[in-house]
C-alpha positions as CSV (number, residue, x, y, z in Angstrom):
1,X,0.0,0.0,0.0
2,X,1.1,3.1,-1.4
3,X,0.7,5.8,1.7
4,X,3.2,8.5,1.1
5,X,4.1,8.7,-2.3
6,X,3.7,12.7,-1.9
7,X,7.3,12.5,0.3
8,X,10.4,12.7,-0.8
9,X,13.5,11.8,1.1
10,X,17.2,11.0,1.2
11,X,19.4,9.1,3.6
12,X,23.0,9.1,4.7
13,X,25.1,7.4,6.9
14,X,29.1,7.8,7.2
15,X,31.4,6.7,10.0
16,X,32.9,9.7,10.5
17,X,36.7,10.8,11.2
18,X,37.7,8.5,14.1
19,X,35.4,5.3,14.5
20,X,36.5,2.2,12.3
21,X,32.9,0.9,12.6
22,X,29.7,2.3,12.0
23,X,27.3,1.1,14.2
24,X,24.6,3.5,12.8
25,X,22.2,2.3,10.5
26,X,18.9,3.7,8.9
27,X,15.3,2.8,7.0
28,X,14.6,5.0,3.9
29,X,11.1,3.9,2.9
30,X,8.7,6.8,1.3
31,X,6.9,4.2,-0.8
32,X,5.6,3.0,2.7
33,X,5.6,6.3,5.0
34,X,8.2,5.4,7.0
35,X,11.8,6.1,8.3
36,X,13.8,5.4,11.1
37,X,17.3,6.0,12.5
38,X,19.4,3.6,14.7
39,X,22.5,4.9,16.8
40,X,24.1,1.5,18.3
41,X,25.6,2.0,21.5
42,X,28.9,3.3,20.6
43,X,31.6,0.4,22.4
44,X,29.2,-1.6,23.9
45,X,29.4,-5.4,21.9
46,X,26.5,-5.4,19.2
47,X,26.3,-2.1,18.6
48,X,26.2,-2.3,15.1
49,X,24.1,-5.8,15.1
50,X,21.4,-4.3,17.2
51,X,20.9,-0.9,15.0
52,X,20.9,-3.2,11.9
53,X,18.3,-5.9,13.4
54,X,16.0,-2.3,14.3
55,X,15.8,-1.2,10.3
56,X,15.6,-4.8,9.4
57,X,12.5,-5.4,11.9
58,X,10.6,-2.8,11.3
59,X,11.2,-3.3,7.1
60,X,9.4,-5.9,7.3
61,X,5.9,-5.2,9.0
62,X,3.1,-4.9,6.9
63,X,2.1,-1.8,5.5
64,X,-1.5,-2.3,4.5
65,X,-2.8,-1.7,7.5
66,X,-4.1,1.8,8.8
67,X,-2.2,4.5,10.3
68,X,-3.3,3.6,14.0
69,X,-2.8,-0.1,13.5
70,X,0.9,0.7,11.8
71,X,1.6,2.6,14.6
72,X,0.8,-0.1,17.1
73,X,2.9,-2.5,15.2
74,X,6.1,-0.3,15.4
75,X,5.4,0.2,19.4
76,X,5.1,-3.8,19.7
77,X,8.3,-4.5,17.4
78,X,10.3,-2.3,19.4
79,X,9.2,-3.9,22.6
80,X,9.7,-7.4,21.1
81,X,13.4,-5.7,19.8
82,X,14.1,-5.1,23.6
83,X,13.2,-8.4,24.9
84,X,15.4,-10.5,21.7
85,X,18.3,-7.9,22.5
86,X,18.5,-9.1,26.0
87,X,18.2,-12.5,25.5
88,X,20.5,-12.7,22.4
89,X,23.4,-10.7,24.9
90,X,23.0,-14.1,27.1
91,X,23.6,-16.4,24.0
92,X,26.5,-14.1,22.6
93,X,28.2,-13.0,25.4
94,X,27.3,-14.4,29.2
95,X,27.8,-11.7,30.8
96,X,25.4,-9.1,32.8
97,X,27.6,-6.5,32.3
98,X,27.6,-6.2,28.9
99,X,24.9,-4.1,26.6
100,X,23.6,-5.0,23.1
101,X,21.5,-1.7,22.6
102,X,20.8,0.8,20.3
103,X,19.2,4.4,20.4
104,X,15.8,4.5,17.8
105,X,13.9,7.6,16.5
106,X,11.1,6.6,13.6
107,X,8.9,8.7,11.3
108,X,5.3,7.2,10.3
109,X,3.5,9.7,7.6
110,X,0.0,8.6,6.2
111,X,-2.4,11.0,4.8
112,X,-2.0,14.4,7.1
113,X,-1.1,12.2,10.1
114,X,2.7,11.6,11.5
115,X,4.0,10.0,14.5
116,X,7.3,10.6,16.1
117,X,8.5,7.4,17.9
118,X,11.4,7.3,20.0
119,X,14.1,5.9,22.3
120,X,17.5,7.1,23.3
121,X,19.2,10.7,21.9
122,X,18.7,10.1,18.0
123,X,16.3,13.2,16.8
124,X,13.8,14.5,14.8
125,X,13.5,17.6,14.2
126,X,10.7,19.2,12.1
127,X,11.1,22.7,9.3
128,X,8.0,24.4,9.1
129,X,7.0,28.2,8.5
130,X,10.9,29.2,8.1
131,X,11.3,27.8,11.9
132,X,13.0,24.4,13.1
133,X,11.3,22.4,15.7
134,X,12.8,19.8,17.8
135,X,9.9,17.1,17.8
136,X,11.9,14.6,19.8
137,X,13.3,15.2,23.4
138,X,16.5,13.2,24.4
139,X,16.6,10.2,27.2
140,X,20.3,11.1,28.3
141,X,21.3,11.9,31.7
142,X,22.4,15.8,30.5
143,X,18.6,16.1,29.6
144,X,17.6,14.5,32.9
145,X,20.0,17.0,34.9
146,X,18.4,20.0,32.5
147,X,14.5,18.5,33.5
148,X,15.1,17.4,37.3
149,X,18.1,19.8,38.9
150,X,17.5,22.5,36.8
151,X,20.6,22.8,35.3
152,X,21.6,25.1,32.1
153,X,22.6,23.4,29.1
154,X,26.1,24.2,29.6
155,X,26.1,23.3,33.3
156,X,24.5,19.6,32.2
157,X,27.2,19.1,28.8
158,X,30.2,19.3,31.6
159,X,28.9,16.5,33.9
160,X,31.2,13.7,33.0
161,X,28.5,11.2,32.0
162,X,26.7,13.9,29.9
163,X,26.3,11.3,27.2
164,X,24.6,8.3,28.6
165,X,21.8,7.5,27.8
166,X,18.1,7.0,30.0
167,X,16.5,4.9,27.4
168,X,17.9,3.2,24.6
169,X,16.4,-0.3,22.7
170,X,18.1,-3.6,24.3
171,X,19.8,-1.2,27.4
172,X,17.2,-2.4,30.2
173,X,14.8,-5.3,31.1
174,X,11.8,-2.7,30.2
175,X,11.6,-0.2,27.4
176,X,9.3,3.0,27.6
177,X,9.1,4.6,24.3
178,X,7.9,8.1,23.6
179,X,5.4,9.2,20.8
180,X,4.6,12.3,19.4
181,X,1.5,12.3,17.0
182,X,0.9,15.5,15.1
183,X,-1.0,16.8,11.8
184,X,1.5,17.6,8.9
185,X,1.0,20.5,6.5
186,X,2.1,21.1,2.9
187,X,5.6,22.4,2.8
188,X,6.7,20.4,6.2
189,X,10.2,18.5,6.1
190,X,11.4,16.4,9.1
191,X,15.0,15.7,9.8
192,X,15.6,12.3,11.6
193,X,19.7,11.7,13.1
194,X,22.1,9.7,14.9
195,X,23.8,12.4,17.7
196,X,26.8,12.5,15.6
197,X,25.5,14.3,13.1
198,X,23.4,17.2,15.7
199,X,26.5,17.4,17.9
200,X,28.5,18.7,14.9
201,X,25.9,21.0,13.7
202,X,24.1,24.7,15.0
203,X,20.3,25.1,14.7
204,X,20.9,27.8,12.1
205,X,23.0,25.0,10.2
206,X,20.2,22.4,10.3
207,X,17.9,24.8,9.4
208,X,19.6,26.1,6.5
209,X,19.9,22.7,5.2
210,X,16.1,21.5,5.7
211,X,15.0,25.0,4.1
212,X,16.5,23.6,0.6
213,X,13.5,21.7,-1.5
214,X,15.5,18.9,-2.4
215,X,16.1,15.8,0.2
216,X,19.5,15.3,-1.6
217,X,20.7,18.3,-1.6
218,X,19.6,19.2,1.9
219,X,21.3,16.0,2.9
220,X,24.4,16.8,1.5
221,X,24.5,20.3,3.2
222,X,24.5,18.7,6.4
223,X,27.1,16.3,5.8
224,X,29.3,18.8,4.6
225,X,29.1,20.8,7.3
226,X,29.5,18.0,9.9
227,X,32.5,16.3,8.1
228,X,34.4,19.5,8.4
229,X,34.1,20.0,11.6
230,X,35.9,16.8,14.4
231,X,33.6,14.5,13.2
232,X,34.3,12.1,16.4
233,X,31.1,9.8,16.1
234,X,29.3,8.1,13.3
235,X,26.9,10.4,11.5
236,X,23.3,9.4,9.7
237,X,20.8,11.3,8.6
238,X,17.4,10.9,6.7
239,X,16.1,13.9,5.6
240,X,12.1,13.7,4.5
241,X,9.8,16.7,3.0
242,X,6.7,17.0,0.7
């Protein structure tokens, strides 16, 4: 079922200056409505294994079902993604210490209706009326020192464990997802990307980018920009617009 053939997008992914691996990994499905980004937890085992199995997973569900019924089936797979992650760290590795985990943001278009799904610090962000909206809020413990100790940014980015993350897919016996549901207009473009790519980026830059009417060109803005700058992480981005 064709649901979104009125989007456009372009996807990305590139392991940046430093890392050897790239333990990112993304969906790019506008025939279907849907995209999704997957941060693996950078030097935890699995990393890349778990992002891959997240794209893979969702790939397959079926589309022909309605947008409320779609949406329920990405909730359930990420849950069921949670429970396999865990159990296959047992088989793998044997040890408790260990994580096989990965960060997830998703996009689900279909009609005038999107959903924002998502677990860990991957965002999406959202260009509409010349202004850029962060859609998605991040489950890292700088966020949680920002919401709960009232902390300015800057305070929060020089606690030593800024980083780590709250929620990620495979990182605890339970997994709470957040969903954003919101009515899209004509002109709207959405930005979905791994922290590497963010971190390495201003507002004004991502903004800039997700202005241009082309997904490919936008794209390609962004990664240019990111890649001349340190580049420490791996970098992935989908960019999406009508």
């Amino acid at each position: 079922m064709l649901v979104a053939s009125a989007w456009r997008s372009a996807a990305r992914t590139d392991p940046g200056k430093v890392r050897a691996r790239n333990e990112d990994a993304f969906l790019d499905l506008p025939q279907h409505g849907l995209w999704v980004v997957a941060d693996g937890m950078g030097g935890h085992q699995g990393g890349d294994i778990a992002s891959q199995l997240i794209v893979a997973s969702l790939a397959e569900l079926p589309q022909h079902e309605d947008f409320d019924e779609r949406l329920k089936a990405i909730r359930q797979c990420l849950h069921w993604l949670n429970r396999r992650l865990g159990q296959e760290l047992t088989v793998t590795a044997g040890r408790h210490d260990s994580i096989m985990g990965s960060t997830v943001v998703a996009l689900l278009v279909e009609g005038n209706r999107a959903a924002c799904i998502w677990a860990g610090d991957s965002r999406c962000y959202m260009w509409r009326g010349q202004r850029l909206y962060q859609l998605s809020k991040d489950h890292s413990l700088q966020q949680q020192l920002i919401d709960e100790q009232q902390m300015s940014v800057e305070q929060a980015a020089a606690h030593p464990a800024a980083q780590a993350l709250t929620r990620a897919v495979g990182a605890a016996e339970t997994l709470t997802l957040d969903v954003l549901e919101l009515e899209v207009y004509p002109g709207d473009a959405f930005l979905l990307c791994s922290d590497g790519l963010y971190q390495g980026l201003s507002s004004d830059a991502l903004g800039n980018a997700l202005s241009l009417s082309a997904p490919h060109v936008a794209l390609e803005r962004l990664f240019d920009g990111a890649l001349r700058g340190a580049a420490r992480d791996n970098l992935t981005a989908v960019v999406v617009r009508q």
